[in-house]
Kinemage of the C-alpha trace (Angstrom):
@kinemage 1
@onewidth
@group {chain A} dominant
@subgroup {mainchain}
@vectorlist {calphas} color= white
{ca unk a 1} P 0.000 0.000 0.000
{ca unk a 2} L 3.056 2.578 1.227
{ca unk a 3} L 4.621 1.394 -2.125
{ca unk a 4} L 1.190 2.594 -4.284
{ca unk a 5} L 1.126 5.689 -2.642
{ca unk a 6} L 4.751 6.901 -3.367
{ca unk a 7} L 4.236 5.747 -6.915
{ca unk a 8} L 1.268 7.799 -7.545
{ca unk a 9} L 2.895 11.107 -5.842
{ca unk a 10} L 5.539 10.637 -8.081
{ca unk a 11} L 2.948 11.001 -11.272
{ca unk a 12} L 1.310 13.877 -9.673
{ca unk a 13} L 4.511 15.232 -9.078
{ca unk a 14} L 6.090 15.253 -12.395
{ca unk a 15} L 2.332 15.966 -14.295
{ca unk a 16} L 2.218 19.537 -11.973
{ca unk a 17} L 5.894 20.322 -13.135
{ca unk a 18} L 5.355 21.334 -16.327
{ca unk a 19} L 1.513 22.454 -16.349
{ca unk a 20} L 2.193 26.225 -17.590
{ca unk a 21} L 3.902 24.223 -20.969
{ca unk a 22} L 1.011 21.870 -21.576
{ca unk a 23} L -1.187 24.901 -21.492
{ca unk a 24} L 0.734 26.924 -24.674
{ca unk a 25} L 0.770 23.308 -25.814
{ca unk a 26} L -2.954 22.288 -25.669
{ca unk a 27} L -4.938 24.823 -25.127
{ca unk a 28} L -7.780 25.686 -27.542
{ca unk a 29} L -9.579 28.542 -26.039
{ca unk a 30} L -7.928 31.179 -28.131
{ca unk a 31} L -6.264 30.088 -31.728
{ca unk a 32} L -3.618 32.500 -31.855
{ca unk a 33} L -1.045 32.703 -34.266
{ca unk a 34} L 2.448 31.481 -34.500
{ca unk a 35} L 5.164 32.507 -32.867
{ca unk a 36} L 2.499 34.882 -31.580
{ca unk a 37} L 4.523 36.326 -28.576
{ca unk a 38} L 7.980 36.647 -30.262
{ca unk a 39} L 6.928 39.112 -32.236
{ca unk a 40} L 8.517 42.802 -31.941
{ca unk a 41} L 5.723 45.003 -32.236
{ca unk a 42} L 3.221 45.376 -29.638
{ca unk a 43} L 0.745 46.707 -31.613
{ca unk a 44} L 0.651 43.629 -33.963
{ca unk a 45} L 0.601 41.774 -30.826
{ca unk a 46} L -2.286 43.344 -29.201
{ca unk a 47} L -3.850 43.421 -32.531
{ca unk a 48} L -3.814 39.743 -33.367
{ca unk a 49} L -4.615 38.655 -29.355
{ca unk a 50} L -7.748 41.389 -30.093
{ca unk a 51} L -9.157 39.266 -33.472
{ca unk a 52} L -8.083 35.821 -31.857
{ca unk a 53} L -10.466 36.664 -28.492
{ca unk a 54} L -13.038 38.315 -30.459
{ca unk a 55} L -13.466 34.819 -33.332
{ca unk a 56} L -12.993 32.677 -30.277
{ca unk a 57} L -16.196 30.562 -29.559
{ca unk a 58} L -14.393 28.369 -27.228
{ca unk a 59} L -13.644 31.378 -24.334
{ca unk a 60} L -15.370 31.026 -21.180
{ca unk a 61} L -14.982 34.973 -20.459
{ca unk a 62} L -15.008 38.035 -22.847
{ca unk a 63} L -12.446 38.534 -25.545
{ca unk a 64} L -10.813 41.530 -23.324
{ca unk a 65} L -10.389 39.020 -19.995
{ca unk a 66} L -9.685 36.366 -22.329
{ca unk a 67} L -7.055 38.055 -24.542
{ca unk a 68} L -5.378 40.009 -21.547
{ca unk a 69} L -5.569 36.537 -19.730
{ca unk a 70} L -3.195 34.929 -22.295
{ca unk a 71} L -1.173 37.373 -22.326
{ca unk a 72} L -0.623 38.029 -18.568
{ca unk a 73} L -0.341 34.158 -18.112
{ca unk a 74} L 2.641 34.544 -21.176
{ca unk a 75} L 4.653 37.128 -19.120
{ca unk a 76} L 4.364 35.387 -15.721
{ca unk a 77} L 5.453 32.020 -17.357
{ca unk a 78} L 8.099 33.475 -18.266
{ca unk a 79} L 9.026 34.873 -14.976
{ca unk a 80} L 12.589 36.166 -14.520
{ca unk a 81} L 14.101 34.505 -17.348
{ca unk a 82} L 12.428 36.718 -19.590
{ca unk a 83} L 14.663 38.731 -21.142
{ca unk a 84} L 14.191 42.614 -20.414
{ca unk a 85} L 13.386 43.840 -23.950
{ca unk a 86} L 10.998 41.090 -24.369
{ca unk a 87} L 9.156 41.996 -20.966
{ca unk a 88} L 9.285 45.500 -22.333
{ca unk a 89} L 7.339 44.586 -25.603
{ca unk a 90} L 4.840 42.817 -23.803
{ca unk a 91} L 4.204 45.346 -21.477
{ca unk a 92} L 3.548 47.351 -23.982
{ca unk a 93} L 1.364 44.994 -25.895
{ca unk a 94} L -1.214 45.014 -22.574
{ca unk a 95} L -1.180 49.057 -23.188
{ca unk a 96} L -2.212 48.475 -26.438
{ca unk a 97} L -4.767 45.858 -25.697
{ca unk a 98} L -6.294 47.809 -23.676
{ca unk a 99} L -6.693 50.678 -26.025
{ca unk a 100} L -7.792 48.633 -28.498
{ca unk a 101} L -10.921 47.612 -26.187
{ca unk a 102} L -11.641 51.006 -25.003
{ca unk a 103} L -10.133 49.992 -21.556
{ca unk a 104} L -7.972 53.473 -20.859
C-alpha cells in the first residue's frame, strides 16, 4: 500500500511540473497565431490577441479578460528569465490591448 502511494505522488509530481507548458501546448480557447509572442511590435501583438479573443467561440470569459488573460499568463510564465526587452514589448502589448478595447 506505502509502495502505491509513493508511486502515484511521483505522477502527480512530475504531471504539476510542467503544467504552464502543456497549457501553450494544448490549449484551444484562443487560436492565436504562431510565434504569436515573439513578435517585436506590440501593436501587432495586441492586434492579433484582439481578433483571436473576439473569433474565439471556445472562451469562457469576454475577448478583453480572455485576450489580456493569455497574455498576462505569457509574461508570468516566463518569470525572470524573460529577457528585459521582451518583458518591455509585452508590457507594452497590454497598453495596447487595452486601447484597443476602449479599456484606458
Amino acid at each position: 500500500m506505502a509502495r502505491a502511494r509513493h508511486v502515484r505522488k511521483a505522477v502527480r509530481k512530475d504531471s504539476r511540473k510542467y503544467w504552464s507548458a502543456r497549457v501553450m501546448q494544448k490549449s484551444d480557447a484562443l487560436d492565436l497565431k504562431s510565434r504569436l509572442f515573439t513578435w517585436r511590435d506590440p501593436k501587432r501583438i495586441a492586434r492579433s490577441l484582439k481578433q483571436a479573443a473576439e473569433h474565439s467561440k471556445r472562451r469562457k470569459a469576454g475577448p478583453y479578460q480572455s485576450a489580456m488573460s493569455m497574455l498576462n499568463f505569457y509574461i508570468n510564465r516566463g518569470g525572470r528569465h524573460l529577457p528585459a526587452e521582451r518583458k518591455r514589448v509585452l508590457t507594452r502589448a497590454k497598453t495596447e490591448l487595452r486601447r484597443l478595447f476602449g479599456r484606458e
